[in-house]
C-alpha positions in Angstrom: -91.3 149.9 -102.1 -91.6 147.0 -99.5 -88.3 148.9 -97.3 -88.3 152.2 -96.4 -85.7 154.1 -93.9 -87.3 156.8 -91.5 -85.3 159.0 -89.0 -86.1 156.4 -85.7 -87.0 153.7 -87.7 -87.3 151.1 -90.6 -90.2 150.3 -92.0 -91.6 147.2 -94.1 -94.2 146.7 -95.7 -95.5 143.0 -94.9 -98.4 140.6 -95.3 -99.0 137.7 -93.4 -97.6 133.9 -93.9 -100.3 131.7 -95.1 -98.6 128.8 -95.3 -94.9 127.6 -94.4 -94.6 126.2 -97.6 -94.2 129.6 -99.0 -90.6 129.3 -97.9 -89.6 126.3 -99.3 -88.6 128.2 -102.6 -86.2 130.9 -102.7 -84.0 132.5 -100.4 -85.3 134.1 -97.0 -84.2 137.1 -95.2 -85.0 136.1 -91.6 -85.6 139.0 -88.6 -86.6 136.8 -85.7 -88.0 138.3 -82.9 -88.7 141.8 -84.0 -90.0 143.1 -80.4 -86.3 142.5 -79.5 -83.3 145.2 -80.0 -82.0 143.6 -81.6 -83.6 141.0 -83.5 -81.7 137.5 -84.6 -80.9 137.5 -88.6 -80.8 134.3 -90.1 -81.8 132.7 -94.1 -83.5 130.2 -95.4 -82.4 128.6 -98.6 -85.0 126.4 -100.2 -86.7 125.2 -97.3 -83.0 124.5 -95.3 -82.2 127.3 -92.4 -78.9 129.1 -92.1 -77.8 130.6 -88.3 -75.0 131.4 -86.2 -75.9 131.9 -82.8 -73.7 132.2 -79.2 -74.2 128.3 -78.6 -74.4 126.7 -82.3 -74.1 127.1 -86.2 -77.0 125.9 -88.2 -76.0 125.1 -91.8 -78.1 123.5 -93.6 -81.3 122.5 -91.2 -84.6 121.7 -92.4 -86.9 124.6 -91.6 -89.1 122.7 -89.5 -86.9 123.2 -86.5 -87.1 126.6 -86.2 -90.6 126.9 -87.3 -91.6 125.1 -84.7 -89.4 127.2 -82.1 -90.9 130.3 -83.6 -94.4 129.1 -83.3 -93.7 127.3 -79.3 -92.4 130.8 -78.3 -94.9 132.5 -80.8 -91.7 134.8 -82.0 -93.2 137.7 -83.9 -90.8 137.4 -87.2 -90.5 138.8 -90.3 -89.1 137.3 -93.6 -88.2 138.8 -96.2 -88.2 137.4 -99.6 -85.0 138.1 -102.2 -84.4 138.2 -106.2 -83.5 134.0 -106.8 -79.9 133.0 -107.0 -79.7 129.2 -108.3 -77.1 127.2 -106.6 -75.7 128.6 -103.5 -76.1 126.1 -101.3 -72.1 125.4 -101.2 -72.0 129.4 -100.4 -74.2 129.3 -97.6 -72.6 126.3 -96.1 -69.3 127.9 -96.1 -70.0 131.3 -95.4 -71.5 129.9 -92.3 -69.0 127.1 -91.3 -66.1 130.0 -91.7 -67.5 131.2 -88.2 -67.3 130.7 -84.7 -70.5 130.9 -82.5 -71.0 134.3 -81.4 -68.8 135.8 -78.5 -66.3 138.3 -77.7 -65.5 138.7 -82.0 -66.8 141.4 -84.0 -68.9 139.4 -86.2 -72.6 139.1 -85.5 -75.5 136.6 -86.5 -75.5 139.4 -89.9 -72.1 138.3 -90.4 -72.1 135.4 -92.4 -75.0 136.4 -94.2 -73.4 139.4 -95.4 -70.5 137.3 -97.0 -73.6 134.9 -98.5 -74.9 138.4 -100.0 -71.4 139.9 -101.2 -70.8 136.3 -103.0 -73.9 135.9 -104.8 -75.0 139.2 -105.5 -72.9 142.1 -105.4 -69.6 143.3 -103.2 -71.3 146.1 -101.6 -72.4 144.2 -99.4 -69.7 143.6 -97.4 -69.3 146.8 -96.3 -73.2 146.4 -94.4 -72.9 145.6 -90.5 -77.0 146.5 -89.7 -79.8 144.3 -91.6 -81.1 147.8 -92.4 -78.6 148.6 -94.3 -78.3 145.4 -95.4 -82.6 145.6 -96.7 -81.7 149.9 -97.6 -79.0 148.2 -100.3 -81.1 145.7 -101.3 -84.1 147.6 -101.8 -81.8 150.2 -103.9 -81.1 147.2 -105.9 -84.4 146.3 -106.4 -83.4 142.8 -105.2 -86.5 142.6 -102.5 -89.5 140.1 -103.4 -91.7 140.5 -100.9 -92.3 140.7 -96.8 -94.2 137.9 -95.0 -94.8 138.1 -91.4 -95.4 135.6 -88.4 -97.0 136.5 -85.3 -96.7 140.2 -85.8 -100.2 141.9 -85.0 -98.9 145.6 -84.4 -98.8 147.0 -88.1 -100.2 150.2 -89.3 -101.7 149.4 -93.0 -99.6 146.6 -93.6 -96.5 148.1 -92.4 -94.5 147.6 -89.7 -92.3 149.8 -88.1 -88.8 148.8 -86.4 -86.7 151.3 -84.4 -82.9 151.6 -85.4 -80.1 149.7 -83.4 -76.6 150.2 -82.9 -73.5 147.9 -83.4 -73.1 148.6 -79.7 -76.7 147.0 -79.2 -75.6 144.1 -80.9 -72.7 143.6 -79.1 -74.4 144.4 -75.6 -77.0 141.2 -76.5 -74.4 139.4 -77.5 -72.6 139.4 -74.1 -76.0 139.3 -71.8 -76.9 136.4 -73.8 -72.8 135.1 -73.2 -73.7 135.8 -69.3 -77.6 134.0 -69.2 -75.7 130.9 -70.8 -72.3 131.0 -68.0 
């Protein structure tokens, strides 16, 4: 079991990325910076990286870019590895052009992702607004690969604990980040 719901908390059982290369295949699950409430969600795709933040929408970008903004800012993140779907880079890329940048909406940085997910894999999840649902479903699915981790020293046997978040949360980020950016 690599995700495991507790009554404060997630938890994931993760080992460390040896090598950035180890996410040029498959598609990614991204939680970037996990010491946040809450963290940004994002995917990778076969090495290209999929966002939607308050300022842009990535579609598309080699990873490189945000490796290297990870690693500048030493971001402790988490990705999570999922069953292989061939061919969805025309999903991702409209799934993710479909939205605005973040702001005063309803939709999130999970948003788009969750379309990606309902599209290629099954409708239930369209109905998940917290990547914890989003990893419960998965996991109940048996659609989770594995957990690699960057920068994250804090983990107790391998596993790392996140505390639960609220839509309210998200939202509340959302707008201080809207504010910082005025």
């Amino acid at each position: 079991m690599l995700f495991q719901e507790e009554i404060n908390e997630y938890s994931l059982k993760v080992l460390p990325l040896h090598s950035v290369s180890e996410l040029n295949k498959g598609l990614w699950l991204c939680l970037i910076g996990t010491h946040e409430i809450p963290p940004h969600i994002a995917l990778i795709n076969e090495a290209k990286y999929y966002s939607i933040t308050t300022n842009r929408i990535k579609a598309g970008e080699p990873i490189e870019k945000i490796l290297k903004a990870i690693g500048r800012k030493a971001l402790p993140t988490v990705f999570v590895s999922m069953k292989q779907v061939k061919n969805i880079d025309g999903i991702l890329e409209e799934s993710f052009t479909n939205y605005p940048t973040l702001g005063n909406g309803e939709h999130s940085c999970l948003s788009p992702i969750s379309d990606v997910l309902t599209k290629v894999y099954s409708p239930e999840f369209g109905n998940q607004h917290l990547v914890f649902d989003v990893l419960s479903l998965a996991e109940k699915n048996e659609m989770l690969v594995e957990c690699r981790s960057l920068f994250i020293d804090k983990l107790d046997n391998g596993v790392l604990h996140l505390p639960k978040y609220t839509h309210e949360q998200i939202r509340h980020k959302i707008n201080s980040i809207l504010k910082v950016n005025e």
